[in-house]
C-alpha positions as a Markdown table, in Angstrom:
| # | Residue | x | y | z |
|---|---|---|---|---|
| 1 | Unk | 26.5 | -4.6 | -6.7 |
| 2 | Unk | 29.4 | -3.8 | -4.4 |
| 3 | Unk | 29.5 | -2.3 | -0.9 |
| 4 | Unk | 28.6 | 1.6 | -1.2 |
| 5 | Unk | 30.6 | 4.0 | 0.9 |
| 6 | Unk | 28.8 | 6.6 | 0.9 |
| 7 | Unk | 25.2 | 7.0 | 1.6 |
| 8 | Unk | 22.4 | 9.5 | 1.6 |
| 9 | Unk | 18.8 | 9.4 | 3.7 |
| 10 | Unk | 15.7 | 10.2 | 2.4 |
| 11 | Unk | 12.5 | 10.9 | 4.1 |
| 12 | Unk | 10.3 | 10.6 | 1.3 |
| 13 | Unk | 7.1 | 13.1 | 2.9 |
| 14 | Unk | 9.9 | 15.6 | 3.7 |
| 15 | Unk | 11.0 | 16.1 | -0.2 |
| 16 | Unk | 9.3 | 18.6 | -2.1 |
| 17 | Unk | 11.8 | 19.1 | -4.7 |
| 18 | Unk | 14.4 | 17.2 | -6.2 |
| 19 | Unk | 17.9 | 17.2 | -4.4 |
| 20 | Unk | 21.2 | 16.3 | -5.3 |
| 21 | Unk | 22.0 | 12.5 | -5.4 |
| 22 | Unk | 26.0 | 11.9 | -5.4 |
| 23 | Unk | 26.4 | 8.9 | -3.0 |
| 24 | Unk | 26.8 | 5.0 | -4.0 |
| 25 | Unk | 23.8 | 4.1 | -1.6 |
| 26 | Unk | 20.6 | 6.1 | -1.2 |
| 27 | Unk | 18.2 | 4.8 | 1.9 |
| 28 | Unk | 14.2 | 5.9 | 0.7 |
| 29 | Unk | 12.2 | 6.3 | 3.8 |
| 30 | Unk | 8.9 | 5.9 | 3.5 |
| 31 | Unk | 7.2 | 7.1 | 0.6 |
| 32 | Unk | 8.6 | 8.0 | -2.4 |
| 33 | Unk | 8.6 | 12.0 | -3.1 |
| 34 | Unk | 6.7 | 13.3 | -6.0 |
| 35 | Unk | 6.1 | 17.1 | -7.4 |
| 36 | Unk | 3.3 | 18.9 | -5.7 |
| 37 | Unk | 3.3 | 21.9 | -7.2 |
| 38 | Unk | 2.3 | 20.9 | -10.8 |
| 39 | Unk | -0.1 | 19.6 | -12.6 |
| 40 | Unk | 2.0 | 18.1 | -15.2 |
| 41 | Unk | 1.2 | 14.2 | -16.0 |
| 42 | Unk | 4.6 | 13.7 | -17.5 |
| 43 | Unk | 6.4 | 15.7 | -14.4 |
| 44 | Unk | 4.4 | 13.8 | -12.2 |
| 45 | Unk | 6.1 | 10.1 | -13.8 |
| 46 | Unk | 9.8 | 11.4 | -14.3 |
| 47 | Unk | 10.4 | 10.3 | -10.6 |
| 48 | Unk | 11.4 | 13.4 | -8.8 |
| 49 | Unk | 14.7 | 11.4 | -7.3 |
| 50 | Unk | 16.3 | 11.3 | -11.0 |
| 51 | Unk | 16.3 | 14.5 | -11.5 |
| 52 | Unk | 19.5 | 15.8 | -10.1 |
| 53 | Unk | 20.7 | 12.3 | -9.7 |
| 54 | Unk | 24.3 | 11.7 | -11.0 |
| 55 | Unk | 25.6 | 8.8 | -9.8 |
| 56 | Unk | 24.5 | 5.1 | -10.0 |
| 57 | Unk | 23.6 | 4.3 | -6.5 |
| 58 | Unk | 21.8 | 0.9 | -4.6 |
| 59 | Unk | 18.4 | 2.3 | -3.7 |
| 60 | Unk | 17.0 | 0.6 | -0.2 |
| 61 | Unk | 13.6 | 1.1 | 0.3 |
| 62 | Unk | 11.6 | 0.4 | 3.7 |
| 63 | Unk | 8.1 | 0.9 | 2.7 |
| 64 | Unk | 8.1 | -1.0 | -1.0 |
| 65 | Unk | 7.9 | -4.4 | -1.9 |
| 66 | Unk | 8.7 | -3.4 | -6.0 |
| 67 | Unk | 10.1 | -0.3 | -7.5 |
| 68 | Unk | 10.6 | -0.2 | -11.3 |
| 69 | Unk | 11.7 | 3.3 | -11.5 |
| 70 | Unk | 15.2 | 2.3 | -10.1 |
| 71 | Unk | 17.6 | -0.3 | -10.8 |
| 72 | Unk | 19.9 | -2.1 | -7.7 |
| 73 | Unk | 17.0 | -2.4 | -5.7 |
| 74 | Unk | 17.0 | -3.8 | -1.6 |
| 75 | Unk | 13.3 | -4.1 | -0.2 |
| 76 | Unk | 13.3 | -4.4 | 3.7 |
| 77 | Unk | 9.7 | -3.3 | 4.2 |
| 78 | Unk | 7.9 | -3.6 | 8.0 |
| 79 | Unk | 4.9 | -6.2 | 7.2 |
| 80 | Unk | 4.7 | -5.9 | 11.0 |
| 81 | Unk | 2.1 | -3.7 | 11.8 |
| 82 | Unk | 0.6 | -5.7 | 14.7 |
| 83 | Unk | 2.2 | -7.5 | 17.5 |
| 84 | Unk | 1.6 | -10.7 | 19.2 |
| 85 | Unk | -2.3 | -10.2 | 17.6 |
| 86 | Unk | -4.8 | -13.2 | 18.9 |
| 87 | Unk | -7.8 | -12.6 | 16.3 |
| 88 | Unk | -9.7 | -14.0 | 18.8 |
| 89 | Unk | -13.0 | -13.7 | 16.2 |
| 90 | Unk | -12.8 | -16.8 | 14.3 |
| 91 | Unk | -13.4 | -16.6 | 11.0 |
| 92 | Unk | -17.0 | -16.0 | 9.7 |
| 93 | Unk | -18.2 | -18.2 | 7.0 |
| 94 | Unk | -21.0 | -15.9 | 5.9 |
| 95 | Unk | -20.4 | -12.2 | 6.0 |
| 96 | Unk | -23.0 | -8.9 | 6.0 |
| 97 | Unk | -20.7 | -6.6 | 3.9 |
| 98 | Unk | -19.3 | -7.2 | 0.4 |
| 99 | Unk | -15.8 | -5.3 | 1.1 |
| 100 | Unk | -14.5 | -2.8 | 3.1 |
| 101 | Unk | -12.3 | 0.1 | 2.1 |
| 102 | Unk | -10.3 | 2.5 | 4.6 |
| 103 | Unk | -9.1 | 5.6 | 3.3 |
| 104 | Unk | -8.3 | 8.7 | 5.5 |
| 105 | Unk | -6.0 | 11.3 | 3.0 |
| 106 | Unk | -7.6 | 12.5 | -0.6 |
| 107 | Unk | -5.0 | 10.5 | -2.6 |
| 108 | Unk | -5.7 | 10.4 | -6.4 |
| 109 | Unk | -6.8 | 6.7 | -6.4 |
| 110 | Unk | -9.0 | 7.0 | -3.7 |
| 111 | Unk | -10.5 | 10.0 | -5.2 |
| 112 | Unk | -11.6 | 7.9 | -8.3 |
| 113 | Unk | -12.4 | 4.8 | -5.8 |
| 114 | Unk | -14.7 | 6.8 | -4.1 |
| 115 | Unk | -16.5 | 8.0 | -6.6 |
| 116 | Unk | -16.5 | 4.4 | -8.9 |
| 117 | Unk | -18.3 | 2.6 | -4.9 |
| 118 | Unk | -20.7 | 5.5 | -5.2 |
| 119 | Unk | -21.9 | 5.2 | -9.1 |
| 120 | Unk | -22.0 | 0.8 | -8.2 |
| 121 | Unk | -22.6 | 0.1 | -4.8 |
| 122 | Unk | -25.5 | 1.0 | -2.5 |
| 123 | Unk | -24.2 | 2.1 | 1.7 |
| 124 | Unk | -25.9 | -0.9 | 3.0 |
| 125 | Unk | -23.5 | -3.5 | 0.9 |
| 126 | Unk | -19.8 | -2.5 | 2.1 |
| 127 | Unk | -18.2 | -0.5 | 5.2 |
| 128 | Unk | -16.4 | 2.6 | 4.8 |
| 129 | Unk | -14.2 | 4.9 | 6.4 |
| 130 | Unk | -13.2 | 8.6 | 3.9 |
| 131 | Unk | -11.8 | 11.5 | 5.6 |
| 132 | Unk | -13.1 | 13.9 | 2.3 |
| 133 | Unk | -15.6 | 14.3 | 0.4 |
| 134 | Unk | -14.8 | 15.7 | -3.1 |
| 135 | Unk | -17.5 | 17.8 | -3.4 |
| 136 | Unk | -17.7 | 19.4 | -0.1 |
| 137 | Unk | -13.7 | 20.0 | 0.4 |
| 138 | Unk | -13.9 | 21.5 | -3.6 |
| 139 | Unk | -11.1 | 18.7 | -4.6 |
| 140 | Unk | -10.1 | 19.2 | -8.1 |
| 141 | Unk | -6.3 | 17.9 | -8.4 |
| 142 | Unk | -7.8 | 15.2 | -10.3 |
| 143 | Unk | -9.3 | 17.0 | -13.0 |
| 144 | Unk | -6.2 | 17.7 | -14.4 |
| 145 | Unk | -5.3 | 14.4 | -15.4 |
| 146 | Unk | -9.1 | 12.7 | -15.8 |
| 147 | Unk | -12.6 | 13.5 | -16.5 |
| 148 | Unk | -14.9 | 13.9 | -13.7 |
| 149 | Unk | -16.0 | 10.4 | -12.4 |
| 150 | Unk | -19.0 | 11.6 | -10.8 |
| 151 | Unk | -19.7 | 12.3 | -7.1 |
| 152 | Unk | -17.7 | 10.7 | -4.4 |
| 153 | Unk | -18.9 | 8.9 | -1.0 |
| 154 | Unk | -19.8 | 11.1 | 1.8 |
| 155 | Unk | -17.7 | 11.9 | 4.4 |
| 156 | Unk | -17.5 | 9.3 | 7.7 |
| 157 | Unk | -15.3 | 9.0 | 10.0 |
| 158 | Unk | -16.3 | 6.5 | 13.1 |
| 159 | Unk | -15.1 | 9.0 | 15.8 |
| 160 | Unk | -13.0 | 12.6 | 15.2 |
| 161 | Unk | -10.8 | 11.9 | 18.5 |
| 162 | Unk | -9.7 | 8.5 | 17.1 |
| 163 | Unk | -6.2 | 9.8 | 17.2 |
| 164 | Unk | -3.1 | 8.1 | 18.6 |
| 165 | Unk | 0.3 | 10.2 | 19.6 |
| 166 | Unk | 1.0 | 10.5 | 15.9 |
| 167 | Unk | -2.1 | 11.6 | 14.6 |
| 168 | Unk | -2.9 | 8.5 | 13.0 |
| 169 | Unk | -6.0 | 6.9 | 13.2 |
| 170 | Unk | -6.7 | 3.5 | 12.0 |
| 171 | Unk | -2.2 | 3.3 | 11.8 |
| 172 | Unk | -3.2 | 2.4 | 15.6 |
| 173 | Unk | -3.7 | -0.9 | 16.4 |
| 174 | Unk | -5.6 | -0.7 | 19.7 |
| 175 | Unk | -7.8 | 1.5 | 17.6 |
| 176 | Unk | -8.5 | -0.6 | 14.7 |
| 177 | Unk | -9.2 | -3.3 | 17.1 |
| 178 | Unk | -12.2 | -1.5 | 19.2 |
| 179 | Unk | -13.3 | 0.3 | 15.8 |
| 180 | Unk | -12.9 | -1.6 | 12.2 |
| 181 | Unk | -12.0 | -4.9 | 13.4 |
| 182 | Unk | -15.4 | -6.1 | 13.2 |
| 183 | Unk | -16.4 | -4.7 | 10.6 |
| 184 | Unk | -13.7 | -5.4 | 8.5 |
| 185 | Unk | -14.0 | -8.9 | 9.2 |
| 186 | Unk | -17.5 | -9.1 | 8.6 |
| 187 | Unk | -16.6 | -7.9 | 4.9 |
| 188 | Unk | -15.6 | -10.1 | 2.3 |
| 189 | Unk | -13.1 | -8.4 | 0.2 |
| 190 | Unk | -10.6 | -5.4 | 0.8 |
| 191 | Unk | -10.3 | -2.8 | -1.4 |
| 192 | Unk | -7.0 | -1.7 | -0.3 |
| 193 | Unk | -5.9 | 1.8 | -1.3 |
| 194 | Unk | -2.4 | 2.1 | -0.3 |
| 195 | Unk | -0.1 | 5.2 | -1.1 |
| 196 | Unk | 1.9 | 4.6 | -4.0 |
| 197 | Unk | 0.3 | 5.9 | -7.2 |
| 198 | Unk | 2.5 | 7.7 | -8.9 |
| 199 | Unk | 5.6 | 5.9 | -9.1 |
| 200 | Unk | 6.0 | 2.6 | -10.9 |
| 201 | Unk | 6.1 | 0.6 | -7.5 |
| 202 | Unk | 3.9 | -1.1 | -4.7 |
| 203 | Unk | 4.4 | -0.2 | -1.1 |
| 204 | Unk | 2.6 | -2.0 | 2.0 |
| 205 | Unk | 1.2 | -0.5 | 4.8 |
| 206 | Unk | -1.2 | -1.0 | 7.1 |
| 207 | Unk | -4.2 | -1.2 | 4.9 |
| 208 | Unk | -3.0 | -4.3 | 3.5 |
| 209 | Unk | -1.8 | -5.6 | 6.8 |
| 210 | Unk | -4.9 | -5.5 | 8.4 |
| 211 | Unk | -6.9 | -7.2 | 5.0 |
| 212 | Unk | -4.6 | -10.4 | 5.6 |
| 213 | Unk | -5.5 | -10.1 | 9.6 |
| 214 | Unk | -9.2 | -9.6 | 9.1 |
| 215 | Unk | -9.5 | -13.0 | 6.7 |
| 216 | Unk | -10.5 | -10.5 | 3.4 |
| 217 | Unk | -10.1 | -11.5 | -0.1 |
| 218 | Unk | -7.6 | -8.4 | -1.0 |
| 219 | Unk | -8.5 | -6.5 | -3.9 |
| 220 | Unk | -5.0 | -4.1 | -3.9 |
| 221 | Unk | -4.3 | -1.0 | -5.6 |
| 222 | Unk | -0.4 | -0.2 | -7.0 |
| 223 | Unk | 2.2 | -1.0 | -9.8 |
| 224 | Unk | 2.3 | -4.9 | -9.9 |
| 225 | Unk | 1.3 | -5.0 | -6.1 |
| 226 | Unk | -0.1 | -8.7 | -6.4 |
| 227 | Unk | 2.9 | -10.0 | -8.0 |
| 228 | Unk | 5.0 | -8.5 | -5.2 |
| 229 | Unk | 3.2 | -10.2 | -2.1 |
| 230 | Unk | 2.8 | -13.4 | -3.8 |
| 231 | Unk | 6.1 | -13.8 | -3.9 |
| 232 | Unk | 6.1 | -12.7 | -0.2 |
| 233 | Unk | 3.9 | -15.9 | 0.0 |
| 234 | Unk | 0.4 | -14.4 | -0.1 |
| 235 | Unk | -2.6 | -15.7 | -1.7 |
| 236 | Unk | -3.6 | -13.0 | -3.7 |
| 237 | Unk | -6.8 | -15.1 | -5.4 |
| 238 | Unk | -5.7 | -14.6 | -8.7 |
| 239 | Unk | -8.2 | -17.1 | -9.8 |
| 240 | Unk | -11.1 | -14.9 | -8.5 |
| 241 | Unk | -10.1 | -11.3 | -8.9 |
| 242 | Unk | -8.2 | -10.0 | -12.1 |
| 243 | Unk | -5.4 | -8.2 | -12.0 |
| 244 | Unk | -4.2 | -7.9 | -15.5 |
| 245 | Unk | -4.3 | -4.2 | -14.6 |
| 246 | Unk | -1.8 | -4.4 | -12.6 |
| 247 | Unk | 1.3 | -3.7 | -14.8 |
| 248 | Unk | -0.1 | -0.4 | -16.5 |
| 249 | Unk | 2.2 | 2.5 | -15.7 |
| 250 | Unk | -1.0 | 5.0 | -16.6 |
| 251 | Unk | -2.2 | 5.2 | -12.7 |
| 252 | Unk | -5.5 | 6.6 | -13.6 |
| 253 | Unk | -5.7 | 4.1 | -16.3 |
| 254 | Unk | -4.8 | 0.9 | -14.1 |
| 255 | Unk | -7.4 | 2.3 | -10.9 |
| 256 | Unk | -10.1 | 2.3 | -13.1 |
| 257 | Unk | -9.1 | -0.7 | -14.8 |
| 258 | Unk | -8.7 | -2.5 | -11.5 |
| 259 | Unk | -11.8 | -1.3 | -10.4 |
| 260 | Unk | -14.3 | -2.1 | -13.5 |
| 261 | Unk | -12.5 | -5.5 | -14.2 |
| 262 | Unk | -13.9 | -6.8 | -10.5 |
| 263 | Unk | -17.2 | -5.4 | -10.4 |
| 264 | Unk | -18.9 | -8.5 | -11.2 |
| 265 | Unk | -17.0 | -10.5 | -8.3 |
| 266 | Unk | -17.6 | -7.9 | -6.1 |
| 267 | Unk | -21.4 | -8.3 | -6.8 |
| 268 | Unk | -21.0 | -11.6 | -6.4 |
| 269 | Unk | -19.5 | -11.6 | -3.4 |
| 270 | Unk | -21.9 | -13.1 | -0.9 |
| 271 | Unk | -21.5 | -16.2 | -3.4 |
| 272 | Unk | -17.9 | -16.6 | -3.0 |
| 273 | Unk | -16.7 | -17.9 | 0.5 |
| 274 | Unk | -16.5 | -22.1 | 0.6 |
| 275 | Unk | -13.9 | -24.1 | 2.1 |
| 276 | Unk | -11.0 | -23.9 | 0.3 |
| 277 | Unk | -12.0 | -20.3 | 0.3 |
| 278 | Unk | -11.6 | -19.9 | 3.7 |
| 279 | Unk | -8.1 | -22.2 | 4.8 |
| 280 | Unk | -6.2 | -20.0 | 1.4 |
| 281 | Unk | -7.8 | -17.1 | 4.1 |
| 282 | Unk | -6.3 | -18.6 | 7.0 |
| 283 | Unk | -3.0 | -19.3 | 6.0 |
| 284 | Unk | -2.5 | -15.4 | 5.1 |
| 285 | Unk | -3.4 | -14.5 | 8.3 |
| 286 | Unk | -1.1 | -17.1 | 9.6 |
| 287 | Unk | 1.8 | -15.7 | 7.3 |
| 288 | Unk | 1.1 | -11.8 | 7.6 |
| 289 | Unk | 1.1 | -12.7 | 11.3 |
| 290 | Unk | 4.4 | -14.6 | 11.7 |
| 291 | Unk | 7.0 | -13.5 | 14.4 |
| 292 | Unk | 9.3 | -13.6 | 11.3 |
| 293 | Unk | 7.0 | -11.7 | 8.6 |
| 294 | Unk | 9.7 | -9.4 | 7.7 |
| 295 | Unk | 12.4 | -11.5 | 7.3 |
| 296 | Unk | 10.6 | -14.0 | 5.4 |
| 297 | Unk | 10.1 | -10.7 | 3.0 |
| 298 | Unk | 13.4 | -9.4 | 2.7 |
| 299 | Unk | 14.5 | -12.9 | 1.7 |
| 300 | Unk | 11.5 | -13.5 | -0.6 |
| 301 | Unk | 12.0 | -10.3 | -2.4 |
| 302 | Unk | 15.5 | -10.0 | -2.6 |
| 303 | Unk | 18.0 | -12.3 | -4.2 |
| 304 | Unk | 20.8 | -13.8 | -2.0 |
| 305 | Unk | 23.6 | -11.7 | -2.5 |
| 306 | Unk | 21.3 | -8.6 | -2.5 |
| 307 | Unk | 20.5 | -10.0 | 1.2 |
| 308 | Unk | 24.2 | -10.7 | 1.9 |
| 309 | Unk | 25.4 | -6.9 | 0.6 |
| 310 | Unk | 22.1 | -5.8 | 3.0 |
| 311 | Unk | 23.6 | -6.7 | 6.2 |
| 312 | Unk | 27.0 | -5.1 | 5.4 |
| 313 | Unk | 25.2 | -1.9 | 4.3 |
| 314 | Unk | 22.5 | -2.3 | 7.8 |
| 315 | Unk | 26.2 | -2.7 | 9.6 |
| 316 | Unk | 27.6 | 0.8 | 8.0 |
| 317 | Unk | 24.8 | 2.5 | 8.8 |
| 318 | Unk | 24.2 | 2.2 | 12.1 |
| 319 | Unk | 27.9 | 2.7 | 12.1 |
| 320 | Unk | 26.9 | 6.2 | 10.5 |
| 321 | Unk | 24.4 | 7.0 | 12.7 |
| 322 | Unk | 26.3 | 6.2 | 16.1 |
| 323 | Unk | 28.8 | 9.0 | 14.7 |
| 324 | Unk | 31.9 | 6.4 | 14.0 |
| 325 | Unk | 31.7 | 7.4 | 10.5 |
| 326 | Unk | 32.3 | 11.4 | 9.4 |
């Protein structure tokens, strides 16, 4: 890869149709657009950015740690979604829930998670936050792809006001603190439903953020997501939860996948805590949690002259967007 000198930015929420892609470098801002105005599986996978893309640019992406759709790839995700946090709960050897799973938008996979907790689990075994409820809000985006998977959890929400200045909710630290902290601690694994589903790719947000700071066994969701933070450095507990499913490009196939191959540990899960358990625990916090998270990822993810071309592209673009550059 050599130094771009032209560049395009993307807001990924703001695209709703595909838009012309000339310039060497294009910078993906958050999530990765995709159609939303069809009901067409193959649509749906033909990653909307391609479409009217003619040139053969380095894609930077800030929210994912793998993208397969692309080729010339630079990851500088934020794994800093909490500052100078003290957990000052210690870790708890025993814990009352068997996972805990935060959703707040009626995403595709959490549609299907929903609905897979409901058909498994009774309320009294894991802690919950869903901001729908299929049945009542008359979802049916995805019955176009799958069969109906049965009734979803109800709706709950701790508190309606739980808003900060964005209109984010558990996104706000001082929040989470006073209002899933606890809780989430108190659980033993995470099912972490984090937005990417239908691209090829993983992003992290602050699902998965909080799952490392609460000492939960992760159970994550997305296109080879494990294999992307262990080479962060993560302990994703490969030896207790499977995640063969994790390379299937079929979203609805690897969810459910996911999902049904760790039912039994999930059971189980009140008899899987010990020691060694508990320090692998310990040192995610202690990595997610590091003053110098995101560098460590950029470096961990990225080979060294990917890194090296990154700070000459960083340097044009805040030349760009001082207005030295036309």
């Amino acid at each position: 890869m050599k130094l771009p000198k032209s560049y395009k930015f993307i807001n990924g929420p703001d695209i709703i149709e595909p838009l012309s892609i000339t310039e060497d470098c294009v910078i993906v801002s958050d999530a990765i657009p995709c159609y939303i105005h069809t009901n067409n599986y193959k649509k749906q996978k033909s990653f909307m950015l391609f479409e009217k893309c003619i040139s053969n640019p380095i894609w930077v992406y800030d929210m994912y740690l793998h993208v397969a759709n692309t080729k010339n790839n630079i990851y500088i995700p934020n794994l800093k979604y909490v500052y100078n946090f003290s957990n000052n709960l210690p870790i708890k050897n025993n814990r009352y829930y068997k996972f805990v799973t935060l959703n707040s938008k009626p995403r595709l996979h959490r549609i299907l998670c929903s609905a897979w907790i409901n058909n498994h689990f009774d309320l009294t075994e894991f802690f919950y936050t869903m901001k729908f409820n299929v049945e009542a809000d008359n979802i049916t985006e995805h019955l176009n792809y799958t069969d109906y998977p049965g009734p979803g959890l109800q709706f709950k929400e701790i508190n309606e006001n739980l808003q900060n200045e964005d209109g984010n909710d558990i996104a706000d630290f001082n929040i989470f603190k006073e209002y899933f902290y606890e809780h989430s601690i108190d659980s033993v694994f995470n099912l972490v439903n984090e937005t990417s589903f239908w691209e090829d790719g993983c992003s992290f947000n602050e699902k998965t953020a909080y799952a490392f700071l609460c000492y939960n066994i992760p159970i994550v969701s997305g296109y080879g997501a494990a294999h992307s933070l262990e080479r962060i450095g993560f302990d994703m507990f490969t030896d207790i939860v499977n995640y063969s499913s994790q390379w299937e490009k079929n979203p609805f196939i690897r969810t459910n996948k996911l999902l049904n191959d760790n039912l039994a540990v999930l059971k189980d899960a009140h008899n899987i805590l010990n020691k060694d358990i508990l320090h692998r625990l310990e040192r995610n916090y202690n990595l997610v949690n590091h003053q110098d998270i995101n560098n460590i990822a950029i470096n961990k993810l990225n080979a060294p002259k990917q890194v090296e071309l990154l700070q000459d592209i960083l340097y044009n673009i805040n030349k760009l967007r001082e207005g030295y550059f036309s």
